[in-house]
C-alpha angles and dihedrals in degrees: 000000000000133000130248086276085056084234098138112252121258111268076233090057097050092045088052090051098050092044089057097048093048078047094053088045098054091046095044089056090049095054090051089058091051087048100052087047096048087043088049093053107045090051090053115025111013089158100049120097111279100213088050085052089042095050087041091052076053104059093040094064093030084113098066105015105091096051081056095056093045086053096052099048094042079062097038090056092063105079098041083047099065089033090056091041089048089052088047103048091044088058099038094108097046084057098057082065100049091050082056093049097048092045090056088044083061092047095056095045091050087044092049092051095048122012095029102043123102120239114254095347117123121244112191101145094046090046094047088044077042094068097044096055097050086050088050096055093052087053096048092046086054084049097062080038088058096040088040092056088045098253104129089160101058086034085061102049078047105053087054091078090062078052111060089034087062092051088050090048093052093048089051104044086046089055131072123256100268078074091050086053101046090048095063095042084059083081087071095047091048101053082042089046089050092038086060093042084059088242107129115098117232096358112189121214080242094059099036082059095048089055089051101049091047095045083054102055098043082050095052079039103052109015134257097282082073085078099071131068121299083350083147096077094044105104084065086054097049087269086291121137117291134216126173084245083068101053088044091058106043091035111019122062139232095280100044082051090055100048090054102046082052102043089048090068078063097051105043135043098268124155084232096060089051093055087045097055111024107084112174126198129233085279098047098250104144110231110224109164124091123292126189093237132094084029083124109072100040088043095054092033096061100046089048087056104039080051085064094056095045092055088043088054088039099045087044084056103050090050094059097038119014102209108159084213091073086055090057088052098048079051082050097050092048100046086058090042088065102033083065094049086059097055099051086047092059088046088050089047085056093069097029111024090187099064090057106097093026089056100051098043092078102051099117128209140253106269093218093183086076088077111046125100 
């Protein structure tokens, strides 16, 4: 078989092809089912209940019905299998990059809680910014899952979380240690807040009682300003209310702002995200499965973002210890940060050659002075 140009088809092509039109048969011989069923009984019974009549057209073909379903999504799986295998194969070598910077994310947090401790000295801020960099790491590793898998989209909604942890991260690392502090006693006010809300799940008395105590004490401890949302960041805020809105905009930065506005229309039911995400075809089927394609933005994004945290943990580091080590392994960090990038940029300049040299003029550099005494 060749095309219009007589160049012979891609073996791929032809498999796709093949797989769609299986896909269209299956569906075509269930829908002629449906439609001798619906035909049947208007012609017999119009006035009896329809779901009856459709649970009854159900268990008629219940004999035969499930190996037709599994015919019909073992085909459906083929396309979005070789889409999935194509995006996966067009960022492989982005993702060597990013296994070498989150290893060395995991070095330096295994380095800052034993080689570069100090014996007997307390590190509340490093083991709080600790903690958010480990569970940005998990989330950026489900974001190149996402991408990998071609799903820009859930990666995105994903990747918001990084950044929002690196936001956090900043604030805290900017702010003294009564912050620090603040921040892990929200736990309590939190389990207090959703004990309240009825939405834990087989509370005891026991435990109903231990949330209280504890919710109790933070609050005699910190104020009552601890008890509303993010009240724990309020002293840095005059002890006003505080949002998240409020913490972007006083420690993030345009860009971090940006990334999560846009990543939002991913997360909640907004008429925005649906535009976003909903592509229909000449025949208004709406396409759902993975596509190579919009894999750039959350992929940078993220890194950008996961870097931030790194440099919050690692600058927290350096002020309560100043070990110029901790200074080689930020450069490190960084170096790998941007070898990814590159990466994901000449993946992206497979697909659109122009954006190649615009994309990688903007990829900034590692202040080292930040983390020096």
């Amino acid at each position: 078989m060749s095309t219009s140009a007589g160049r012979p088809r891609s073996p791929v092509v032809d498999q796709i092809m093949a797989s769609i039109a299986q896909e269209q048969r299956l569906k075509k011989k269930l829908s002629q089912r449906v439609a001798g069923s619906v035909a049947l009984f208007r012609r017999r019974n119009p006035d009896a209940d329809p779901h009856e009549k459709a649970r009854g057209f159900i268990e008629n073909i219940d004999w035969r019905l499930p190996e037709d379903l599994a015919d019909l999504g073992s085909t459906a799986r083929e396309f979005p299998d070789l889409v999935s295998s194509s995006t996966s194969r067009l960022l492989d070598q982005s993702a060597v990059f990013i296994a070498a910077y989150l290893s060395i994310c995991g070095y330096v947090l295994g380095a800052a809680g034993t080689r570069w401790r100090q014996r007997g000295r307390p590190w509340r801020k490093v083991d709080v910014l600790a903690g958010l960099l480990q569970r940005s790491m998990t989330a950026t590793n489900e974001t190149f899952a996402l991408l990998q898998r071609g799903f820009p989209d859930g990666a995105e909604a994903r990747m918001r979380t990084v950044v929002e942890l690196a936001i956090i991260a900043k604030f805290i690392e900017d702010n003294n240690v009564e912050i620090t502090e603040r921040y892990k006693a929200s736990h309590y006010v939190e389990m207090w807040r959703r004990k309240e809300d009825g939405h834990i799940r087989g509370l005891t008395d026991t435990l109903s009682k231990t949330i209280d105590k504890q919710y109790e004490r933070t609050i005699q401890r910190f104020g009552s300003s601890m008890s509303r949302p993010y009240g724990w960041a309020s002293p840095a805020f005059d002890n006003r209310r505080v949002t998240f809105a409020d913490i972007s905009r006083a420690y993030g930065d345009l860009d971090s702002d940006s990334r999560f506005s846009n990543a939002s229309h991913h997360v909640h039911a907004t008429h925005s995200g649906t535009l976003k995400s909903a592509f229909a075809d000449t025949d208004s089927v709406f396409l759902h499965g993975p596509r190579p394609l919009g894999f750039f933005l959350p992929a940078c994004d993220c890194l950008d973002s996961i870097q931030q945290c790194a440099e919050a943990f690692l600058r927290a580091v350096m002020s309560s210890r100043h070990n110029v080590e901790v200074v080689y392994w930020a450069e490190l960090l960084h170096y790998a940060m941007r070898e990814a990038q590159l990466e994901i940029i000449r993946a992206q300049a497979s697909i659109k050659p122009e954006w190649a040299i615009d994309l990688m003029e903007p990829l900034t550099y590692l202040e080292s002075d930040d983390f020096c005494p």
